[in-house]
N, C-alpha and C positions, 0 to 999 in steps of 0.2 A: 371578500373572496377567501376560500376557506380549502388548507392543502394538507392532505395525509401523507405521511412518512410511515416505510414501515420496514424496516431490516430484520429477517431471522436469526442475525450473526450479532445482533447489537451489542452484547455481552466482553463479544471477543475480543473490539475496542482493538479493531485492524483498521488497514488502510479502504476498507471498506466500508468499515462505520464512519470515519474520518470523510468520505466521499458523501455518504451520504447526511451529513450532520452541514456539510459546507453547504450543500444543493440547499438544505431548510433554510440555509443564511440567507443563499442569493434569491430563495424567497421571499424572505421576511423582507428586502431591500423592494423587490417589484411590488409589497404592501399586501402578502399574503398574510393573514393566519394559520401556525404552522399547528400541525397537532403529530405528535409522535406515539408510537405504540409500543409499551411495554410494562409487563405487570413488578420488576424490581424499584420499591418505590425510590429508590438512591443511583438510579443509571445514569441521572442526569448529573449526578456531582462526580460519579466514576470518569463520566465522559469528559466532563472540565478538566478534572483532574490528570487524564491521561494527553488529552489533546490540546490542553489552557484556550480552551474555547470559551465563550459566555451564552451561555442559550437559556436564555431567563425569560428571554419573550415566548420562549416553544414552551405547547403545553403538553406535559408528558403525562398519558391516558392508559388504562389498562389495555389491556392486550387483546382486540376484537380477533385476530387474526391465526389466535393461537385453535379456535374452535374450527372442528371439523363443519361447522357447516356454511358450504360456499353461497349456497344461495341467500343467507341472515347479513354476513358481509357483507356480498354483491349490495344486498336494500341498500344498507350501514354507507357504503361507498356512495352512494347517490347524492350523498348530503352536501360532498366536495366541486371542487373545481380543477381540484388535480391531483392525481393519487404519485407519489413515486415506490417502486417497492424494487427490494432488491433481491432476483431471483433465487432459489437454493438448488436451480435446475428444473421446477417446475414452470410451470403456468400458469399462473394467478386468475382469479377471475375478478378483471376489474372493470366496473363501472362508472368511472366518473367521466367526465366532459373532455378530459386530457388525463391518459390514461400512460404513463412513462414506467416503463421496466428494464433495470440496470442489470448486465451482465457482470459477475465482478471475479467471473471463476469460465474457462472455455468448457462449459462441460461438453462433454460426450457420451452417448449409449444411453441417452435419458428417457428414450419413445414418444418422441418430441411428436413426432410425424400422426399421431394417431387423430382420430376424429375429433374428442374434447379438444387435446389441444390447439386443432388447426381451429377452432370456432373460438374459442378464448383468445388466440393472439388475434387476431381478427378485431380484436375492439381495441387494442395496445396502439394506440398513437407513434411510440420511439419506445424504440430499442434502442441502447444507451452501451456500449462498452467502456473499458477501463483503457484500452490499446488496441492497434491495429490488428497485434496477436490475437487477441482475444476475440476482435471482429472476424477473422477470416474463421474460424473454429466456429463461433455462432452462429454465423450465416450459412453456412454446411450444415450444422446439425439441424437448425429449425427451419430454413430456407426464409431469411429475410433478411432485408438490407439496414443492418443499425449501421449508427452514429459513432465515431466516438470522441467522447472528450475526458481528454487526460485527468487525472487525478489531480486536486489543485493541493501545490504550496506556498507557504506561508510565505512568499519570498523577501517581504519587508520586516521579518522577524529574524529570519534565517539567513543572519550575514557573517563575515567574516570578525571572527576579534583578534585576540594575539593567541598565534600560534603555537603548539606543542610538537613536542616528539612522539605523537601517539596516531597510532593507525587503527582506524573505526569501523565498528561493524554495527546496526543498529537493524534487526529484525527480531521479529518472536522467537522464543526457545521450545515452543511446542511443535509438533508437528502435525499440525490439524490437515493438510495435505499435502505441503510440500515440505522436505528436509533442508532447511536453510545449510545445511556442511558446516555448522561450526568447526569440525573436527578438522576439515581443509586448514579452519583457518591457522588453528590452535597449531597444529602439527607445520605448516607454513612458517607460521613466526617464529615458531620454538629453532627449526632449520636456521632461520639469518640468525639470529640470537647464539647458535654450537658454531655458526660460522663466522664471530665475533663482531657482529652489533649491537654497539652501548648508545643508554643515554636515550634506549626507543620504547613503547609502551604499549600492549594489544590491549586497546576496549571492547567488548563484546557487551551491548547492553538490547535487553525488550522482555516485551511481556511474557511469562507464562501462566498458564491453567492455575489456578488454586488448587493445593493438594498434589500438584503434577510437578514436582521438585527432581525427584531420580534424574532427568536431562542434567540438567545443570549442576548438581551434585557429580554425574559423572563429568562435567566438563571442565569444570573445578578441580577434581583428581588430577586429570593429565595436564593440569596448568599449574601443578604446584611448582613449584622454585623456579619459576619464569616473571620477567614482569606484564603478567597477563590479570587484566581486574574485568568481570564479569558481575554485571551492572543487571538485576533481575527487577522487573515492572518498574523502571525509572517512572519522575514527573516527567511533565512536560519541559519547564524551566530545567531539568537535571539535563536531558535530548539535548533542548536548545544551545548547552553550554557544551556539553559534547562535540557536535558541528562545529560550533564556533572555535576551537581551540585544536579540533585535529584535525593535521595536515591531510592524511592517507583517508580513503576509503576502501575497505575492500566488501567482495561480495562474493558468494559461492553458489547461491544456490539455483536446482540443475545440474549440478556436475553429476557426470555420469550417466544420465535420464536422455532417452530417445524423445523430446517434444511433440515428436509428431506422433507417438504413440501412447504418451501417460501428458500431454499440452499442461493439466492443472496443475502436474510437479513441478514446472517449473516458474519463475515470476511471470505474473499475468502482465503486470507494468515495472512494479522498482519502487514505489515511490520514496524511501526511505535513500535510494541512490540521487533522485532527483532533491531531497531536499541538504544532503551534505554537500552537493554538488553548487546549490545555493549559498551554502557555508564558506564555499570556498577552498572544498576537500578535493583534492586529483583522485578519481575514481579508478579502478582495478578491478575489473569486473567481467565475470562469464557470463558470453552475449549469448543467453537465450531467452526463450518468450518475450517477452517486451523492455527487455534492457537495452537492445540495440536503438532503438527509439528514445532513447535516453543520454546514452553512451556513442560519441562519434570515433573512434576508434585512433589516436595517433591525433587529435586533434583537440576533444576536450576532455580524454582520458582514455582508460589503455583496453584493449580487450587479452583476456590470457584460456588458455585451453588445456594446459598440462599445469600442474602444481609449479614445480619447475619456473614456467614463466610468471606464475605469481609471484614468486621469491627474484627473480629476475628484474621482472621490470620494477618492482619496488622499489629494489638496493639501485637501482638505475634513477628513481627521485628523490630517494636520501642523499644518495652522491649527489646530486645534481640539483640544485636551488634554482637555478635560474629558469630549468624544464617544470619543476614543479608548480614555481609561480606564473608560467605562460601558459600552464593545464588547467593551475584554478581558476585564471580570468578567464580560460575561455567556459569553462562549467561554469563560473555563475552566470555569464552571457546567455548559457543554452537554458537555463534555471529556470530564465524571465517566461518561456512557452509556455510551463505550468504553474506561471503565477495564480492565486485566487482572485485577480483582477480578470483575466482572461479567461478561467473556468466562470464565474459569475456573469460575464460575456456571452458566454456560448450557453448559456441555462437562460438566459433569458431571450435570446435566439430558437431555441427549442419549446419555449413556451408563447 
């Protein structure tokens, strides 16, 4: 049996590519042959590199999908037994036996409804979301009933070691659609820091764009003489150690943004919050788009909505050790839903 992979985003080496590199896994275990598309002949060692994955069995193949011609594909598609691809807002025309298309963004105002399209989703087996958010927004725009299953983490990798003084942010510094607020955070920390807290540490670490430095350059500026260290394309191993040694997570991004009116600015899922959560980090997080799904509010970490309460309830878990460590046990508890034991579960459930 023989299964195509195909991401438009693969490059960007987000929790997207990560979604879809995990699903290859839990085919290659049900005894598929995986083949992935993409013409960078080095994607495969970016993606170990960035994810410390191993995908030595995937065979990574030029790029069929990059050609405007759908009907040469569609033949191309026939050859499989299961195609997965993941939307960029369109409508793929796929032909294979099991035909699965992941939502990994709520678009909106995409002219879903038109004739092509209603005849191409028409052969789509599953529709696949990343979070509930992202399902109620899908199902509006195209009128169909997807699935979803959460983005899988590492959860036997992503445990607790010995702790630090340092409070974690871990998402990308580009802005390819949504503004993660580093600036909340920076400006946040710098406040308890004038308001005399020693002996604490902002990390701010993820990828950005090559060439696309001016973010972090300016975020760099306004963290000078603070102890704020800004970590750009960490490894994998560099992450993993990050989780493991800081207590705090915080998260921002959303702030400010109507959901119900711009849904893609804000987190589709989190999964960056779900896996320091696994770490054993008490999470601080604005619950929008699909963080609430993550984040149980007062139970296995905090929700905040004015700046103010970021800086509040933090100094409320540095004060407070014993609140702290009854937030982490209960986040790694909530961690185990998006274990890649359970996402590989529910992938071979849909297949």
């Amino acid at each position: 049996m023989i299964a195509a992979i195909y991401d438009p985003y693969l490059d960007t080496l987000g929790g997207g590519e990560r979604y879809a590199m995990t699903f290859g896994l839990a085919l290659l275990d049900m005894g598929f042959e995986v083949d992935i598309f993409w013409d960078d002949t080095k994607i495969q060692e970016k993606i170990e590199k960035r994810f410390g994955m191993h995908l030595s069995k995937f065979n990574f193949l030029p790029n069929v999908f990059s050609s405007r011609n759908f009907l040469g594909t569609g033949f191309f598609l026939k050859n499989y037994h299961v195609a997965f691809m993941i939307s960029d807002g369109s409508i793929p025309f796929m032909t294979t036996k099991n035909n699965i298309l992941h939502f990994q963004v709520p678009f909106r105002n995409t002219r879903s409804k038109n004739l092509a399209n209603r005849i191409k989703i028409r052969r789509i087996h599953n529709i696949v979301c990343n979070s509930h958010f992202t399902k109620k927004i899908i199902d509006e725009e195209y009128s169909t009933n997807s699935k979803v299953i959460y983005p899988p983490v590492d959860t036997l990798k992503i445990t607790p070691g010995k702790k630090q003084n340092i409070i974690l942010y871990v998402g990308r510094f580009s802005q390819l659609l949504q503004n993660k607020r580093h600036d909340i955070l920076i400006e946040s920390f710098k406040s308890l820091i004038d308001q005399g807290l020693n002996d604490w540490k902002l990390v701010l670490a993820g990828g950005s764009e090559v060439g696309r430095t001016e973010k972090v350059d300016d975020l760099r500026s306004v963290s000078e003489n603070y102890p704020i260290e800004i970590i750009e394309n960490p490894t994998f191993p560099q992450i993993l150690n990050l989780y493991k040694k800081s207590k705090i997570f915080w998260q921002a991004t959303g702030y400010g943004i109507d959901e119900n009116k711009h849904p893609e600015r804000v987190e589709h899922f989190g999964i960056s919050v779900a896996e320091a959560m696994s770490a054993g980090c008490a999470p601080v997080v604005y619950p929008k788009g699909g963080i609430p799904e993550i984040v149980d509010d007062k139970i296995n970490g905090f929700n905040w909505f004015i700046p103010k309460e970021l800086t509040e309830i933090t100094f409320k878990l540095i004060t407070n050790p014993q609140l702290t460590n009854q937030i982490s046990a209960k986040a790694r508890e909530k961690a185990q839903k998006f274990s890649v034991s359970v996402f590989k579960s529910q992938v071979r459930k849909l297949i």
